[in-house]
Backbone as CSV, one residue per row, in Angstrom:
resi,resn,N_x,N_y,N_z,CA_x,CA_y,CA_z,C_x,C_y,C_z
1,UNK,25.099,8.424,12.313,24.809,9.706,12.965,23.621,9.611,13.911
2,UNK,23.149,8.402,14.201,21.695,8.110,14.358,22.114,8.943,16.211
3,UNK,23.189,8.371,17.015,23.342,8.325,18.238,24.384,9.612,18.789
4,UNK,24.731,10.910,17.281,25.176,11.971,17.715,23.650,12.751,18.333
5,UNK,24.104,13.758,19.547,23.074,14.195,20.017,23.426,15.911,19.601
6,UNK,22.566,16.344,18.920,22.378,17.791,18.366,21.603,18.897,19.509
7,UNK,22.415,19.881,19.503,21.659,21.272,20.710,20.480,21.320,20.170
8,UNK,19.543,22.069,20.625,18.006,22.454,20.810,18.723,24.051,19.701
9,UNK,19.647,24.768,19.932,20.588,25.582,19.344,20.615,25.703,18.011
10,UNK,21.569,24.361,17.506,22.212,23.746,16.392,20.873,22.765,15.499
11,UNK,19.855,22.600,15.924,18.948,22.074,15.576,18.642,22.606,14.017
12,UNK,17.774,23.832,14.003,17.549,24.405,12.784,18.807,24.293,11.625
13,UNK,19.664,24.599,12.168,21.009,24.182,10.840,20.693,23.143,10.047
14,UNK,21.206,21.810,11.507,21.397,20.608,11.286,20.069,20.095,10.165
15,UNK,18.779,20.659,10.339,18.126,19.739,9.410,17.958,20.405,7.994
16,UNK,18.608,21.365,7.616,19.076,21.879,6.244,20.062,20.978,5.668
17,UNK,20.935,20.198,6.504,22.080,19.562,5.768,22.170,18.260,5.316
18,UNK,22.517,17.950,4.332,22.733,16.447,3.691,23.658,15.665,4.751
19,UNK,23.356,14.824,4.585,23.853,13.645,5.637,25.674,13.713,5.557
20,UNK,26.673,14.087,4.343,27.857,14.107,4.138,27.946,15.587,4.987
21,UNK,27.004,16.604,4.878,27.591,17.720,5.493,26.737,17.645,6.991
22,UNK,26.332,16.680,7.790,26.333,16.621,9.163,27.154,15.990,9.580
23,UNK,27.882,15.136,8.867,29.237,14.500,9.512,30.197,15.376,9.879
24,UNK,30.644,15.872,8.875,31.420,16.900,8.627,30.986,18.821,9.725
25,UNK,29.462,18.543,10.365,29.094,19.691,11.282,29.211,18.699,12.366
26,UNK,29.225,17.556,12.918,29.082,16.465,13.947,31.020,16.697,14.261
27,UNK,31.427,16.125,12.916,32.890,16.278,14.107,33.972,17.404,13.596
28,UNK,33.120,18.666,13.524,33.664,20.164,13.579,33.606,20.881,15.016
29,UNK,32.485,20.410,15.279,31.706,21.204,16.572,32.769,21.228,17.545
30,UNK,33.351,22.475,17.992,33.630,22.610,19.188,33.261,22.793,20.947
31,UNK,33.261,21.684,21.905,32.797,22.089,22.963,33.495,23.454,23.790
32,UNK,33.193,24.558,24.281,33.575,25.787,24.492,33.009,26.126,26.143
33,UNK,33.556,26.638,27.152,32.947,26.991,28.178,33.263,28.430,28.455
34,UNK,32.512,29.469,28.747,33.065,31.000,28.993,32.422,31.436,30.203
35,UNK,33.265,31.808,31.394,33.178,32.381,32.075,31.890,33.574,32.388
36,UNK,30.828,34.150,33.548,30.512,35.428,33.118,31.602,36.426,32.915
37,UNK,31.366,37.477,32.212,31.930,38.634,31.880,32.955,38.162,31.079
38,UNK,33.265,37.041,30.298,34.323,36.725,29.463,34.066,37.327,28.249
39,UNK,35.144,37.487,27.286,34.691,38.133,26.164,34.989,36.561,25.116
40,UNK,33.783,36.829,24.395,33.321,35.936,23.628,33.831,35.705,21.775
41,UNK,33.738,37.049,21.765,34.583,37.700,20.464,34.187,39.152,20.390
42,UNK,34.661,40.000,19.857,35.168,41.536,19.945,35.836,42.121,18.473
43,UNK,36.010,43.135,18.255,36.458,44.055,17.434,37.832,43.512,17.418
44,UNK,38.528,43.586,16.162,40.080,42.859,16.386,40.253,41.397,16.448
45,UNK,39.374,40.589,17.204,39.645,39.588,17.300,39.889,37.964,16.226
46,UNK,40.098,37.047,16.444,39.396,36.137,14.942,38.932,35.849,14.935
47,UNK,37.862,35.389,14.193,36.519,35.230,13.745,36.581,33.843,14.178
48,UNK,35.575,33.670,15.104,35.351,32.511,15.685,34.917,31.444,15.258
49,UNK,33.274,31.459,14.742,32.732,30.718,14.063,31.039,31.010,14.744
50,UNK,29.932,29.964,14.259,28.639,30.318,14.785,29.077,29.856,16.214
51,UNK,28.262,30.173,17.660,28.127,29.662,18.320,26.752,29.484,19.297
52,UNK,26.857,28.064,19.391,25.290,27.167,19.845,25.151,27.762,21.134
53,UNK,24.679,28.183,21.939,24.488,28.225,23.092,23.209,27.332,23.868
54,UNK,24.530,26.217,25.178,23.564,25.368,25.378,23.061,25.418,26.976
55,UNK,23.558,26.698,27.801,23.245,27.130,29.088,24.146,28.678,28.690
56,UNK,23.312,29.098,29.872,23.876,30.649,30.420,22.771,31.698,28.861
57,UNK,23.883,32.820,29.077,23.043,33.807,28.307,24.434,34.899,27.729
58,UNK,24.709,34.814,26.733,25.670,36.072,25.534,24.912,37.258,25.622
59,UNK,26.026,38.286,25.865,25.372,39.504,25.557,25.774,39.962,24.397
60,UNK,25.326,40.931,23.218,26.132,41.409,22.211,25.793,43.133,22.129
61,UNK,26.727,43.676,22.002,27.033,45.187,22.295,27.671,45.826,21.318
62,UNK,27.170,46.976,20.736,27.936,47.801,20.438,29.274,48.932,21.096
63,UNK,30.293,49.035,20.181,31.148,49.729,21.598,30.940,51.310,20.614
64,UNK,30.923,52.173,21.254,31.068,53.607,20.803,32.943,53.717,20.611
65,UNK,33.761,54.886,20.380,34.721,55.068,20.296,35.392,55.742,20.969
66,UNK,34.349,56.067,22.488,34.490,56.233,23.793,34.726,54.962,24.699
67,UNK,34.465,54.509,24.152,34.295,52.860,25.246,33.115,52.394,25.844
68,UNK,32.396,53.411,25.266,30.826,52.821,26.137,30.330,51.633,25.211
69,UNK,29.629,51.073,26.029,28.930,49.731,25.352,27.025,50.149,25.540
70,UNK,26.484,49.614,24.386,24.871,49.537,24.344,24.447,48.402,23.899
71,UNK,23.974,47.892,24.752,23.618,46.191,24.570,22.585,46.029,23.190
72,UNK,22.974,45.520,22.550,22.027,45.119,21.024,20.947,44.128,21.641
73,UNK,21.689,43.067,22.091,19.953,41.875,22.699,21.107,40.951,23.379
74,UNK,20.482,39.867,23.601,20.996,39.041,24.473,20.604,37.008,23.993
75,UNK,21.527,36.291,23.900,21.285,35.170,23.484,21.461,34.019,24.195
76,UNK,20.458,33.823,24.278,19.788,32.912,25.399,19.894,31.585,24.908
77,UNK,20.055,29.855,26.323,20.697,29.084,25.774,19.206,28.391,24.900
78,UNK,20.160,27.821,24.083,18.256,26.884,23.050,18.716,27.842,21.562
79,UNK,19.696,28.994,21.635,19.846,29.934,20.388,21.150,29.970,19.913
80,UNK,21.849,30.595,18.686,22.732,30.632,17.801,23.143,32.408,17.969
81,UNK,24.736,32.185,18.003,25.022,34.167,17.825,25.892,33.560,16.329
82,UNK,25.120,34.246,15.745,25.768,34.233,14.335,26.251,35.493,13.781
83,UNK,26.586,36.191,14.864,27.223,37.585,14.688,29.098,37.169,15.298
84,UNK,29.307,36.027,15.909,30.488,36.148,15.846,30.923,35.159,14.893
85,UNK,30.356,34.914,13.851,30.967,34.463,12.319,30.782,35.621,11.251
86,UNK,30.768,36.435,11.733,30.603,37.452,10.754,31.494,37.695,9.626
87,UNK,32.656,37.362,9.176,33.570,37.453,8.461,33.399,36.193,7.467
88,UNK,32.019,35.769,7.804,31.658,34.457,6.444,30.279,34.970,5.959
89,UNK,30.337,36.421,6.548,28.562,36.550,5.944,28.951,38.020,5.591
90,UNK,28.875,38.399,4.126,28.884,39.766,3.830,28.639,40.856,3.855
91,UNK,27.008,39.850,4.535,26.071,41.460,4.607,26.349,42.487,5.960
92,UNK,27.625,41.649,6.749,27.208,42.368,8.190,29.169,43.122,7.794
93,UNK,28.891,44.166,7.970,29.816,45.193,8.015,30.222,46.026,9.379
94,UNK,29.812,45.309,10.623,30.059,46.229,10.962,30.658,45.432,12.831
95,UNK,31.398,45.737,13.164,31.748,45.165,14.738,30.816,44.971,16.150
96,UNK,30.743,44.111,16.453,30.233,43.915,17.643,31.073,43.604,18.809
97,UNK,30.746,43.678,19.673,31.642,42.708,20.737,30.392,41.660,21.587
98,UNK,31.002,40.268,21.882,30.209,39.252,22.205,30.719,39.106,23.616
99,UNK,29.832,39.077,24.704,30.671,38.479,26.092,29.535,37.447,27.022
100,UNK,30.280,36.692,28.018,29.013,35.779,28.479,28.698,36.602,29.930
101,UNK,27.362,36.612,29.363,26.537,37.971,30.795,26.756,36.844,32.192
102,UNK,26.417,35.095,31.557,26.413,34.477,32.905,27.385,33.291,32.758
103,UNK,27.978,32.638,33.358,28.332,31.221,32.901,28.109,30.132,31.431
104,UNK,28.183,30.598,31.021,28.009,29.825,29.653,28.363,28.145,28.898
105,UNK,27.619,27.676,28.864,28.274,26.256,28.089,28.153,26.508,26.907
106,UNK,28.703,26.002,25.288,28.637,25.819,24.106,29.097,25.278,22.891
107,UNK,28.518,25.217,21.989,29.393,24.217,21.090,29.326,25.552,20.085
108,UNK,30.526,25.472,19.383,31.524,26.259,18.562,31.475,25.732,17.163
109,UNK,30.613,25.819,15.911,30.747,25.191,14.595,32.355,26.643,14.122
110,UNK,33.292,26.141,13.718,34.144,27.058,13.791,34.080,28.080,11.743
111,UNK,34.828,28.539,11.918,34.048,29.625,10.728,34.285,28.926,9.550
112,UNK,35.749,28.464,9.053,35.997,28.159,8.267,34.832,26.928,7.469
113,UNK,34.774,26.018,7.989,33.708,25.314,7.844,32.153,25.648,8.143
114,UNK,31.799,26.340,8.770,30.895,27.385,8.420,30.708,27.913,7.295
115,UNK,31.537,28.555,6.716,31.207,28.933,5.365,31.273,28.130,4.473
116,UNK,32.515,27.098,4.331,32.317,26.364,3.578,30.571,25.576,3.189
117,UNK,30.290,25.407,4.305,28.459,24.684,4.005,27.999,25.578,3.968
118,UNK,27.826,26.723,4.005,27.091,27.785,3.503,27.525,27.723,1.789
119,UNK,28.589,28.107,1.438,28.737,28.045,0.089,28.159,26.690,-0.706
120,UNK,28.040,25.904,-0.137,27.192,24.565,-0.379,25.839,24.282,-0.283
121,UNK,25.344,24.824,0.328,24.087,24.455,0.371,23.302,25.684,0.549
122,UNK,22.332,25.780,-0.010,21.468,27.207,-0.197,20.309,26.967,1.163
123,UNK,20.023,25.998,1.519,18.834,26.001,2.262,19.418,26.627,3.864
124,UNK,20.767,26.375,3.637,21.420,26.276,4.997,21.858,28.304,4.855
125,UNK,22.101,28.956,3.683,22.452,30.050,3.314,21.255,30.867,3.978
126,UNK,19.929,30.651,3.049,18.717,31.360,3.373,18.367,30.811,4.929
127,UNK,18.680,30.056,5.562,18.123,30.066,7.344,19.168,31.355,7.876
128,UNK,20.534,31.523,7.334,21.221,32.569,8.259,20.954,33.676,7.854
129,UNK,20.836,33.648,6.302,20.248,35.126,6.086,18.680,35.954,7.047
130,UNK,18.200,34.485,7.498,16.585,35.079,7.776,17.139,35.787,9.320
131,UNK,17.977,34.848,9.834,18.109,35.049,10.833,18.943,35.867,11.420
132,UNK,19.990,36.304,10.664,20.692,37.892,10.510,19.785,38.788,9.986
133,UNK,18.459,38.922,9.356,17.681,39.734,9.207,17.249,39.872,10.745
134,UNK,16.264,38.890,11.201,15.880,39.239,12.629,16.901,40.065,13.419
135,UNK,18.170,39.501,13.584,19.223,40.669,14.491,19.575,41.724,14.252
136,UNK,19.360,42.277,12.960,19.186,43.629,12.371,18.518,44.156,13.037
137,UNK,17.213,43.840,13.168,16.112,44.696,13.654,16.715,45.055,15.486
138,UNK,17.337,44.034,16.006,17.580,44.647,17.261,18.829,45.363,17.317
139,UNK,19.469,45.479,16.240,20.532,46.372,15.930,19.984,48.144,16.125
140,UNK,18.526,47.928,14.579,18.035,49.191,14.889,17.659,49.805,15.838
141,UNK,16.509,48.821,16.761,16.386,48.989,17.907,17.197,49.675,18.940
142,UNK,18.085,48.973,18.936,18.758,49.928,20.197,19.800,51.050,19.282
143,UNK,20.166,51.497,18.014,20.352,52.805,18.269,18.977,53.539,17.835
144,UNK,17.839,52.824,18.082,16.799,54.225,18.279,16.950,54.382,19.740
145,UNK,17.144,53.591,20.237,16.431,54.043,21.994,18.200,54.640,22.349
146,UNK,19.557,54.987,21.860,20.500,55.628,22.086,20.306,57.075,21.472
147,UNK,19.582,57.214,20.378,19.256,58.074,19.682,18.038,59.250,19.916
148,UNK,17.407,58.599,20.455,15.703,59.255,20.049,15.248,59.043,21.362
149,UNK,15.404,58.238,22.397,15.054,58.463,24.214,15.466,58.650,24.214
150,UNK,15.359,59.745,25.855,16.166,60.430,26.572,16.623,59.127,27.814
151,UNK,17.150,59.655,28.590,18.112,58.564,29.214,16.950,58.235,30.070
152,UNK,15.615,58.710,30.683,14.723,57.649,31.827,14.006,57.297,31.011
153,UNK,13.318,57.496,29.802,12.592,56.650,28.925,13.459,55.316,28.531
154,UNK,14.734,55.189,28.302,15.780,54.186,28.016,15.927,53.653,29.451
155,UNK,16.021,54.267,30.566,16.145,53.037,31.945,14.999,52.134,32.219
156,UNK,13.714,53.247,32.087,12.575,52.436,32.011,12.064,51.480,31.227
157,UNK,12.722,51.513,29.891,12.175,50.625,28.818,13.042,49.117,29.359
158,UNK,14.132,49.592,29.763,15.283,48.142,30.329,14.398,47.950,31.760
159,UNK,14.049,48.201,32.362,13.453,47.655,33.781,12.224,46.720,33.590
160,UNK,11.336,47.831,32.573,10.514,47.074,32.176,10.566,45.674,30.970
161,UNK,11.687,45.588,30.493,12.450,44.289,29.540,13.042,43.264,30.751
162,UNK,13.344,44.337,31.794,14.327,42.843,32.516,13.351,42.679,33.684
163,UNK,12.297,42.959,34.014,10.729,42.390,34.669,10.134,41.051,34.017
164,UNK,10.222,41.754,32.556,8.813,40.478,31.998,10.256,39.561,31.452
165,UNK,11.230,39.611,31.542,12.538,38.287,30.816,12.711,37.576,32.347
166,UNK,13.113,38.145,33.534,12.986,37.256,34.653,11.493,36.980,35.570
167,UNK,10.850,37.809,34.966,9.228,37.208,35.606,9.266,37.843,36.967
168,UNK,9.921,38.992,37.410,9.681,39.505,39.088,10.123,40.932,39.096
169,UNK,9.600,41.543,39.882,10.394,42.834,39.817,11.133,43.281,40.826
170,UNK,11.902,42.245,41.241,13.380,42.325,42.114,14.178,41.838,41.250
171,UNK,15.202,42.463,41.453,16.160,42.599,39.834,17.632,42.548,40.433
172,UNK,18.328,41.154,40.591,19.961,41.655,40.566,21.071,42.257,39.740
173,UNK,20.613,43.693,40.332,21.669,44.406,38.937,22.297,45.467,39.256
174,UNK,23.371,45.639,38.861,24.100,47.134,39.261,23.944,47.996,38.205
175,UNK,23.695,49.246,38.803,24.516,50.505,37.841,25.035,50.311,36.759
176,UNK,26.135,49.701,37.393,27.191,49.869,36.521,26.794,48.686,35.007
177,UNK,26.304,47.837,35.635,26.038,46.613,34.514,24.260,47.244,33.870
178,UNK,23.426,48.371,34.464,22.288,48.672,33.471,23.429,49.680,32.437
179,UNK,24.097,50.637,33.299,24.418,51.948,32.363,25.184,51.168,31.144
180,UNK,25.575,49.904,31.147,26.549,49.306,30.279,25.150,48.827,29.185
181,UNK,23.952,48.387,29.448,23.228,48.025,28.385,22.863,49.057,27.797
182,UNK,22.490,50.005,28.898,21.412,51.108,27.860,22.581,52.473,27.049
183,UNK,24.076,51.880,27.736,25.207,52.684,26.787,25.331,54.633,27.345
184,UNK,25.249,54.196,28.612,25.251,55.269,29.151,25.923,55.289,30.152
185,UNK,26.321,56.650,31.309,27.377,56.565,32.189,27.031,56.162,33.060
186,UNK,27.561,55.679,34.043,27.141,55.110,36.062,26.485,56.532,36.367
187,UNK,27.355,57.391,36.383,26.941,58.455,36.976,25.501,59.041,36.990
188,UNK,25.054,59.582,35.553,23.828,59.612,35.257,22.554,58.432,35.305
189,UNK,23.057,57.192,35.512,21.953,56.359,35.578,21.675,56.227,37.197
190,UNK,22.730,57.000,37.827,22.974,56.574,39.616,21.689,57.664,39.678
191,UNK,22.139,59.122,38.912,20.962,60.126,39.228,19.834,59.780,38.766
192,UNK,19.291,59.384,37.683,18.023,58.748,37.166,17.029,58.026,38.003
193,UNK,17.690,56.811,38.453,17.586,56.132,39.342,16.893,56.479,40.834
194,UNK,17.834,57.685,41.356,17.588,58.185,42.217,16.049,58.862,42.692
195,UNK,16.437,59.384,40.973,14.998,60.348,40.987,13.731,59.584,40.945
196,UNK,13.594,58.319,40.184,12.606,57.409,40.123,12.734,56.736,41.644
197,UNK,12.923,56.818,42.324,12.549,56.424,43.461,12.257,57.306,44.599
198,UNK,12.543,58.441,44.270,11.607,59.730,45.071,10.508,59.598,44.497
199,UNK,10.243,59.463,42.928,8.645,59.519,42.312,8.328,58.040,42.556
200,UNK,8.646,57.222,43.364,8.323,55.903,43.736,7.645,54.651,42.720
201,UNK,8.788,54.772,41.710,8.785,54.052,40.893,9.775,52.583,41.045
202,UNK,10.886,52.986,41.922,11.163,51.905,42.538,12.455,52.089,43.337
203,UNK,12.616,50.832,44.068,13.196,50.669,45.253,14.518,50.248,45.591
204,UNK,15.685,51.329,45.593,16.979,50.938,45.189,17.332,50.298,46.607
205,UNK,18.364,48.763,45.991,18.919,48.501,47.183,20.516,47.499,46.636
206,UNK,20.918,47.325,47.420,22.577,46.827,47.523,22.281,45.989,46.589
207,UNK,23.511,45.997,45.247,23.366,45.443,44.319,21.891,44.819,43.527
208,UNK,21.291,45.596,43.950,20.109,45.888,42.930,18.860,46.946,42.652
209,UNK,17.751,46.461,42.878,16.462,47.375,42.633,15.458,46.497,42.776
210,UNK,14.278,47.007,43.293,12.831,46.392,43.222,11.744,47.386,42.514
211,UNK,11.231,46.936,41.370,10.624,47.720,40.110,9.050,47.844,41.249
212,UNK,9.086,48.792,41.992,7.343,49.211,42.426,5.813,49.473,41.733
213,UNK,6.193,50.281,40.788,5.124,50.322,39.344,5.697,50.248,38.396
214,UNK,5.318,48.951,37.994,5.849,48.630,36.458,5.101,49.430,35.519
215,UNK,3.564,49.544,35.961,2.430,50.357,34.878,3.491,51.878,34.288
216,UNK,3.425,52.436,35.588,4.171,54.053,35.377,5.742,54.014,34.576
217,UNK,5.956,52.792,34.613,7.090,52.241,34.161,7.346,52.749,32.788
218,UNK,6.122,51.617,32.223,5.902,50.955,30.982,5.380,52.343,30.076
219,UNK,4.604,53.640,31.290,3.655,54.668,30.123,4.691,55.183,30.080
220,UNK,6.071,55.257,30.213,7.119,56.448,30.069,8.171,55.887,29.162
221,UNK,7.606,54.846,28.548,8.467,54.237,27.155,8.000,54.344,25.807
């Protein structure tokens, strides 16, 4: 195994496991490529397995029973979505849908064997539990800010998240792809929008925005 090469991803697993169960994660691994806007796994679908992400960026969303989507967080490459193995972990009850926000590369540990080394090894059990704890919390997270902000405290809190995640405040983004994170309509985020840039908070332009005061931004979250 000396000359298999392990993701930056798949890393934390891999050194929970006995040498018989990295063989056995070495030639499980599926290589996987997804499109942006592909769907990754979804409500209905079969349970995929963990997946490594080793470029691009997963989004994971809740869908309402309207069809709107509210982005839970986003998984960036170097990380694990262990929300589309969910059907090997008990504690998670509840649907997501997974899609790739950009071009994506990845390797695929597929479920069945997934659980199987989970049922095997405890060290490898307690890393997913910790780490389905952490995604909880951004579960809660965003239905407080669907719940409890009003819709420009929720645009602003995303402008000011997608400033300090790309480091600039020129932002390629539509409407249509914020109202889809913060789980709200085009329509109303077109007016929101609007209005923050009469109060010159920022600067709408063709397929995107330029964030002008991030400060005034940030006090209205």
């Amino acid at each position: 195994m000396e000359n298999f090469h392990i993701s930056e991803a798949a890393r934390p697993f891999w050194q929970t496991l006995t040498d018989d169960q990295r063989r056995r994660f070495a030639a499980g691994l599926r290589p996987q490529t997804y499109r942006r806007d592909g769907l990754v796994a979804g409500a209905g679908s079969d349970c995929l397995g963990v997946v490594f992400v080793r470029s691009g960026v997963l989004r994971i969303s809740l869908l309402s029973e309207e069809g709107r989507e509210a982005v839970i967080s986003r998984i960036p490459a170097g990380e694990a979505c262990l929300l589309t193995a969910s059907c090997r972990i008990p504690a998670v009850t509840f649907d997501v849908q997974v899609q790739a926000e950009t071009d994506c590369e990845a390797d695929v540990l597929p479920a069945g064997l997934f659980g199987a080394l989970m049922r095997e090894n405890l060290r490898l059990e307690n890393l997913v539990y910790r780490l389905m704890t952490e995604r909880f919390s951004d579960v809660v997270n965003a239905l407080q800010r669907m719940y409890f902000m009003t819709l420009r405290q929720r645009v602003a809190s995303f402008l000011v998240g997608e400033t300090a995640r790309t480091g600039s405040p020129e932002l390629s983004l539509t409407q249509e792809r914020l109202a889809q994170a913060i789980g709200s309509a085009r329509e109303a985020v077109n007016r929101c929008l609007k209005q923050m840039e009469k109060d010159g908070l920022v600067r709408l332009e063709r397929g995107g925005l330029t964030v002008l005061d991030e400060g005034a931004l940030r006090a209205e979250t």
